[in-house]
N, C-alpha and C positions, 0 to 999 in steps of 0.2 A: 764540251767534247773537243778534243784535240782534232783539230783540221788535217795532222802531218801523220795520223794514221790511215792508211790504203784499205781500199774494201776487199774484203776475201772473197775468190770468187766462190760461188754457189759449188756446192755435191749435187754431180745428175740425182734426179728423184728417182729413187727405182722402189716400185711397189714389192711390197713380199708378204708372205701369209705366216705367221706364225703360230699357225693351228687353231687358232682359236675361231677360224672362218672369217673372221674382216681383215683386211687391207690395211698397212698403216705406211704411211711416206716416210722416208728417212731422212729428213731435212738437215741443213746444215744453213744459220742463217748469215746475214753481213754482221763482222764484228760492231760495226757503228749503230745498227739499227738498238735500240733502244723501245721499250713498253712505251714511253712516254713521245718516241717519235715515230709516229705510224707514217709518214709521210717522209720516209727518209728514202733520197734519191739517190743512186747510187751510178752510175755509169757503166759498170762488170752485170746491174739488173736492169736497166733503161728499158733493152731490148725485149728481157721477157714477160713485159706485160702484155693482158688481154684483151685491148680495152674496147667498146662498145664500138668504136669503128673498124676493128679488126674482126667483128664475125657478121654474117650474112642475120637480119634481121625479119624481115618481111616476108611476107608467102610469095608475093613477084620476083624476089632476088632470087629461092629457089625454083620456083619454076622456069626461072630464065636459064638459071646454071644445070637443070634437070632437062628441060626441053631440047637447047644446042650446046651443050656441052660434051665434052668428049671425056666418053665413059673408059676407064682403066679400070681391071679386077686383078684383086689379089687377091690370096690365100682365105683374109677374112674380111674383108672390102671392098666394097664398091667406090669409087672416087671418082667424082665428075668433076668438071673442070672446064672454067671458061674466062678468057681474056678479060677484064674490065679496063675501063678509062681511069681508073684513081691510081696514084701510087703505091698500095701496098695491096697485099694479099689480104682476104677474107675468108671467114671458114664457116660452115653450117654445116652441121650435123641432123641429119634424120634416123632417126632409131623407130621403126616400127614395133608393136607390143608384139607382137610375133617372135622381137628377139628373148622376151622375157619377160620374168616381172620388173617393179619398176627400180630395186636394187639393182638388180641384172643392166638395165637400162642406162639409167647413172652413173654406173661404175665405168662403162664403155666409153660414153662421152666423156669424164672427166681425163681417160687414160687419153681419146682424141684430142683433147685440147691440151693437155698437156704435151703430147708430142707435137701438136703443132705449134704449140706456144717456143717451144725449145729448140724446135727444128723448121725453121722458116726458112731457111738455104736449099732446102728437099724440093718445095714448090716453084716455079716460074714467078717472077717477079710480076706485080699487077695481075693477079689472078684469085677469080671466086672458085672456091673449093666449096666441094657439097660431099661431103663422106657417110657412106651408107654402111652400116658393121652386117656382115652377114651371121646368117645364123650356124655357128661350128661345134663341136661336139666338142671338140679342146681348150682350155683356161686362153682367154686372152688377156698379155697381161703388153707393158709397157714396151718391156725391151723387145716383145713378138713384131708388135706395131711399129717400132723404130727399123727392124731389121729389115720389115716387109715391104716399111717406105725407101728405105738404103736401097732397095734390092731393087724397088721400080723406078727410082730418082736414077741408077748408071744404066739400066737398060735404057732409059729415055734417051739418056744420052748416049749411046753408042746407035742409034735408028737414026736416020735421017729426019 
């Protein structure tokens, strides 16, 4: 593979329905990434990985980031939030069955992690996120949840 070809960057993922009732992502990949190299690193993708130390694991991390964290609502979330000692941010999701069945369920969290995967600049640096999806009568889809975090990421910062 030629070294003096540049990676493309990534097309935002935006979910959309086209009737048929599933969801399908509209990807666009690195020209370099190849079937034969699953393990191709790219610099323009470094950043949007997910990886096991990037989400909240254990029932103590949530109860820590649920107990003194500071609760923000939005439109269709709940979002706690609490300082940690490590360098990066952390994310866990709790979805109660309450919100749905278990498609219903799934489909939220993947839209949450992907917005958080894509938009780590939204959250305070060194901080555990515990995102709770409420239950709304309207489609939640990607670009809802980008706009909602936009919306509470300049409020934050315009409050002391």
């Amino acid at each position: 593979m030629d070294s003096s070809l540049a990676c493309q960057p990534r097309v935002e993922k935006e979910f959309f329905n086209d009737g048929d009732g599933r969801d399908a992502p509209d990807l666009q990949f690195c020209s370099q990434a190849t079937s034969s190299d699953a393990k191709h690193a790219c610099s323009s993708h470094a950043d949007e990985s997910f990886p096991k130390s990037a989400r909240l694991l254990r029932r103590p991390e949530y109860l820590r980031v649920q107990g003194r964290g500071r609760k923000t609502h939005t439109r269709s979330l709940l979002i706690l939030t609490r300082p940690n000692r490590l360098d990066r941010n952390r994310l866990g999701i709790a979805v109660s069955k309450k919100y749905g069945k278990s498609v219903q369920r799934n489909r939220i969290k993947r839209i949450i992690r992907e917005v958080f995967r894509r938009n780590r600049q939204l959250f305070d640096a060194s901080t555990d996120v515990v995102v709770v999806p409420k239950r709304v009568r309207h489609q939640v889809g990607y670009t809802m949840l980008l706009e909602e975090l936009s919306r509470l990421d300049r409020r934050q910062k315009k409050s002391p």
